[in-house]
C-alpha positions as CSV (number, residue, x, y, z in Angstrom):
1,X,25.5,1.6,-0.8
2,X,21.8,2.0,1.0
3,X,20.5,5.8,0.3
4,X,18.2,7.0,2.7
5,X,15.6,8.7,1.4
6,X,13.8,10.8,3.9
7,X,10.3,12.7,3.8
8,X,9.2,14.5,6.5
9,X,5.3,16.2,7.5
10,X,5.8,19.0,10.4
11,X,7.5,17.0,13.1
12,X,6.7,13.2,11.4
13,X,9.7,11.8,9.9
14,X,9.5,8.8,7.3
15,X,12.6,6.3,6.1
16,X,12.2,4.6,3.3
17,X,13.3,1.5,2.9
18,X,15.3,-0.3,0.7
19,X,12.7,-2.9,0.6
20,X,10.3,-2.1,-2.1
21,X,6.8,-1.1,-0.8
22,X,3.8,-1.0,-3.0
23,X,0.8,-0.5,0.4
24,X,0.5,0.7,3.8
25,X,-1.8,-1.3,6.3
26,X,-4.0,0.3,8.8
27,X,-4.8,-1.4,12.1
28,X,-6.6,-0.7,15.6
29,X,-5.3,-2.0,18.5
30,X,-8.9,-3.8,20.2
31,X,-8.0,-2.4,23.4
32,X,-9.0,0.8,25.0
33,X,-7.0,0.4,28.2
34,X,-4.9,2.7,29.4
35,X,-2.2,0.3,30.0
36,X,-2.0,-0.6,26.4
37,X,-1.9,2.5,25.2
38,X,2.5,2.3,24.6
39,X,4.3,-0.2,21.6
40,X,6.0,-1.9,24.3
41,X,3.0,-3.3,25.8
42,X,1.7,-4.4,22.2
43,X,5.4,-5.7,21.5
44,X,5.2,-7.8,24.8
45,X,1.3,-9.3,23.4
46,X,3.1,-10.2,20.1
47,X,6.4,-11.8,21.7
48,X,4.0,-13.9,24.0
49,X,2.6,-14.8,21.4
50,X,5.9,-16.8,19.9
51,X,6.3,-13.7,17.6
52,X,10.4,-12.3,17.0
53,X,8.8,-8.6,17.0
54,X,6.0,-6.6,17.5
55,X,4.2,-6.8,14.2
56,X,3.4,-3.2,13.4
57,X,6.1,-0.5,12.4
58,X,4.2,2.0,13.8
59,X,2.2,2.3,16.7
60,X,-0.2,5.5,17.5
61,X,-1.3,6.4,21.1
62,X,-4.4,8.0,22.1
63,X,-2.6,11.4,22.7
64,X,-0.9,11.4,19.5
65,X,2.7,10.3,20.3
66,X,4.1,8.1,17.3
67,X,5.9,5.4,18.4
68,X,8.4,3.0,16.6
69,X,7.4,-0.7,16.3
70,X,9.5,-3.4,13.9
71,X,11.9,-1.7,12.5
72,X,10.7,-0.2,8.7
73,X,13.6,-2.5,6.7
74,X,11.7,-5.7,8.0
75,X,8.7,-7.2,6.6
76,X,5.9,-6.5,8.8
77,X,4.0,-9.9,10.6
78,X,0.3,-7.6,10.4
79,X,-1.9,-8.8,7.6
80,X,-1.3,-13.0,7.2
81,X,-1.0,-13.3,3.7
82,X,-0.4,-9.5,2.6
83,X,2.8,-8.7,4.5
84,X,5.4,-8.6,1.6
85,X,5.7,-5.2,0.7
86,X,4.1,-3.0,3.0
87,X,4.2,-1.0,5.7
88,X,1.9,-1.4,9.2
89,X,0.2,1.0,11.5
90,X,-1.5,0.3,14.6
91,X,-3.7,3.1,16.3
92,X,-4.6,1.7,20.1
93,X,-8.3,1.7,20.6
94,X,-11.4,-0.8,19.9
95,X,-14.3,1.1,20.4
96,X,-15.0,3.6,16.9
97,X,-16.4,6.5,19.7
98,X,-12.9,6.7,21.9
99,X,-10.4,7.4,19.1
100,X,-9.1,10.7,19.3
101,X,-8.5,13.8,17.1
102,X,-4.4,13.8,18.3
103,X,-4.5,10.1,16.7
104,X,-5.8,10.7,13.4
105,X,-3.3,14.1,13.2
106,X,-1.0,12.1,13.4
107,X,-1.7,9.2,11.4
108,X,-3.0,11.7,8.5
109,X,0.7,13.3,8.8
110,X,2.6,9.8,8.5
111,X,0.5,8.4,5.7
112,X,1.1,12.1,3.7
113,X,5.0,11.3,4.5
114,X,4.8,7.9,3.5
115,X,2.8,8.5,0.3
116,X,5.2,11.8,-0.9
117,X,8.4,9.4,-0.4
118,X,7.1,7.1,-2.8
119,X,5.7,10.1,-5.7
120,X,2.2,9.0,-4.3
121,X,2.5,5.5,-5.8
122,X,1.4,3.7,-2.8
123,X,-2.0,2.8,-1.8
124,X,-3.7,2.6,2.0
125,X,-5.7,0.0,3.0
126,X,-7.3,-1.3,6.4
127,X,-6.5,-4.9,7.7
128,X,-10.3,-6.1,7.2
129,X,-9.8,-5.7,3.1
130,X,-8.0,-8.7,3.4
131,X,-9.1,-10.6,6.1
132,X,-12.4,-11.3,8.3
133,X,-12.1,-8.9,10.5
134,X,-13.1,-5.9,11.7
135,X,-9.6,-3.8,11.8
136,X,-9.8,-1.2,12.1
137,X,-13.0,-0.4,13.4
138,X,-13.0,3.7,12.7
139,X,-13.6,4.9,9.2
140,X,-10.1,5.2,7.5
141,X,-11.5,6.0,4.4
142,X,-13.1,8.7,5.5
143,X,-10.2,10.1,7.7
144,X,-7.8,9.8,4.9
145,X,-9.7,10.9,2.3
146,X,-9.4,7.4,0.6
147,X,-10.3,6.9,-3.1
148,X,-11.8,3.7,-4.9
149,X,-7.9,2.8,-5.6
150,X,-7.4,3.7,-1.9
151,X,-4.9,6.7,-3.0
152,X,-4.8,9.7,-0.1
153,X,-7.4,12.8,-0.8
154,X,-5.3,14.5,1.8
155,X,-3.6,18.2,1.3
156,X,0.0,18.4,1.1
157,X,-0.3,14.6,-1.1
158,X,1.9,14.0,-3.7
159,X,-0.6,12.5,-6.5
160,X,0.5,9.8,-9.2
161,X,-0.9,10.5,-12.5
162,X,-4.3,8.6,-13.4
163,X,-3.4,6.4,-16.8
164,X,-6.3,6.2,-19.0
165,X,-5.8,5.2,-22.2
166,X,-6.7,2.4,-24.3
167,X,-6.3,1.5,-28.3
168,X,-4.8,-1.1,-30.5
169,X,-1.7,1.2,-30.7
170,X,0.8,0.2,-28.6
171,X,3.3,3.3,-29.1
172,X,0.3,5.7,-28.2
173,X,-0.1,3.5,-24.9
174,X,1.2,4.5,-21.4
175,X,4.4,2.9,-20.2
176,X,3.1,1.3,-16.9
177,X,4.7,-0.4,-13.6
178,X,3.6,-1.0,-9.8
179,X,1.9,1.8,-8.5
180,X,0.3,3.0,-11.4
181,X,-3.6,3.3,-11.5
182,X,-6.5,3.8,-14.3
183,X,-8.5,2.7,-16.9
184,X,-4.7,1.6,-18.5
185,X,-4.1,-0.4,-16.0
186,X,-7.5,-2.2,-16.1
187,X,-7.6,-2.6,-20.3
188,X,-3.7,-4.4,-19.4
189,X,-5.4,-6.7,-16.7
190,X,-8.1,-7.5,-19.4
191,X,-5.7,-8.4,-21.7
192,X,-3.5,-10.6,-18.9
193,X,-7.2,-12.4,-18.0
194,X,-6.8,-11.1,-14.2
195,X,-9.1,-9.0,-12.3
196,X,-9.3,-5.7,-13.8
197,X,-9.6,-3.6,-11.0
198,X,-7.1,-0.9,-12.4
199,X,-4.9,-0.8,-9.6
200,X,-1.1,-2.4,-10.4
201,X,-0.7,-4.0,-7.9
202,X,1.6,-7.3,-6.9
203,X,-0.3,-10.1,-8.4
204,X,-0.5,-7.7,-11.7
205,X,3.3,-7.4,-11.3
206,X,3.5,-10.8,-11.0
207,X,1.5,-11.6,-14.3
208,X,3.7,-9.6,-16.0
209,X,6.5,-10.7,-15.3
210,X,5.5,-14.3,-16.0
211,X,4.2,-13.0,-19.6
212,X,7.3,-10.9,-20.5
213,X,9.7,-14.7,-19.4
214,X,7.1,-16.2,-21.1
215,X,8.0,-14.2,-24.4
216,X,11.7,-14.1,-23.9
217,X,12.2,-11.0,-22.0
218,X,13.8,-9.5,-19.2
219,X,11.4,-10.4,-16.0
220,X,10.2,-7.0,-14.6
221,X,6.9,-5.5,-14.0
222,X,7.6,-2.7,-16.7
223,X,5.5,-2.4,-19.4
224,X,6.6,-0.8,-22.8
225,X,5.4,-0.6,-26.1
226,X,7.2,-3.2,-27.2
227,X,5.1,-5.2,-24.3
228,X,2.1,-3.7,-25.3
229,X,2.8,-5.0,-28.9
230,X,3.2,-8.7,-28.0
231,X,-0.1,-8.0,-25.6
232,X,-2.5,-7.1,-28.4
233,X,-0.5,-9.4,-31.1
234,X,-1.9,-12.7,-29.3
235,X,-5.1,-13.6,-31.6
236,X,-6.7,-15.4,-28.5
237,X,-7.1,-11.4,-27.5
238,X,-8.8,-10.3,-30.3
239,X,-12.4,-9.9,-28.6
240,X,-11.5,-8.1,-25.6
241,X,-11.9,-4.0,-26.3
């Protein structure tokens, strides 16, 4: 049985999904006209397009009004490349000068409920971090209150703790997993030999997982002591610090 966790921010209400969602998306819609401004005439651009659904889940209008797009348990069709595992927002606008105030209340309020139903271990990102383009055009980061990890600086956030320590100790090490953030997180991408950006992330998941079969052990992004152990026990690690 599917238990439906809900979190709610004045009137926004957010499901979360069984799926498992590490980042939220943040688009514009490249349209200012007024006859755009509603998810079904998006939805009927995407479906011309060959699509089985709008791509977004959520779809903000120039007054404010939140609208529901694909439906949250499905995979979003919004960032080619970066869909697994997150969740898509569309503001309608193009031009940075004709987004309003009643927008970004509301998207601020969606991305606080989507942040405290996951104990703030998701991360917000706009489309053009992983593509060529320039989606969305208004300053996200700045209206969210983004840091370098992309968490929310909003009030009302639920925060994740910040996981900072390194050694040569494994038991005095942090016990880490998707989500988690820090100078840990980094000094355990160092010793993987991906980029240590010190977000965990789904390709840091992923090398995990690959190291722990590797050794024997259960295939999950956790990381233990006993982890940490066969981490710093491989000689060809010896020079990183």
């Amino acid at each position: 049985m599917i238990t439906t966790i809900q979190q709610r921010i004045g009137e926004i209400m957010f499901n979360k999904p069984s799926r498992e969602i590490d980042r939220v998306f943040l688009h514009c819609s490249a349209s200012d006209h007024k006859h755009h401004d509603k998810v079904s005439a998006i939805k009927k651009m995407h479906l011309d397009r060959g699509w089985s659904d709008i791509g977004y889940h959520y779809f903000i209008t120039k007054a404010g009004k939140l609208q529901n797009g694909r439906p949250i348990e499905k995979t979003p069709a919004a960032q080619r490349g970066h869909n697994t595992g997150t969740v898509a927002i569309c503001c309608h606008g193009l031009r940075e000068d004709k987004f309003t105030k009643e927008q970004f209340d509301t998207l601020k309020k969606l991305c606080v409920a989507i942040n405290n139903a996951y104990d703030g271990r998701v991360t917000f990102h706009g489309h053009k971090e992983v593509a060529a383009k320039a989606c969305p055009v208004f300053d996200y980061k700045k209206v969210l209150k983004l840091d370098e990890f992309g968490r929310l600086g909003l009030s009302g956030v639920t925060a994740a703790k910040v996981k900072n320590k390194t050694g040569t100790e494994p038991d005095k090490l942090p016990d880490l997993e998707l989500g988690d953030r820090g100078k840990s997180v980094a000094y355990l991408q160092r010793l993987l030999f991906i980029k240590d950006d010190g977000i965990f992330g789904p390709k840091t998941a992923e090398a995990v997982k690959d190291f722990k079969e590797a050794h024997d052990l259960f295939r999950s992004d956790k990381v233990e002591s006993h982890v940490w152990k066969l981490l710093l026990d491989d000689k060809q690690r010896d020079h990183i610090d």
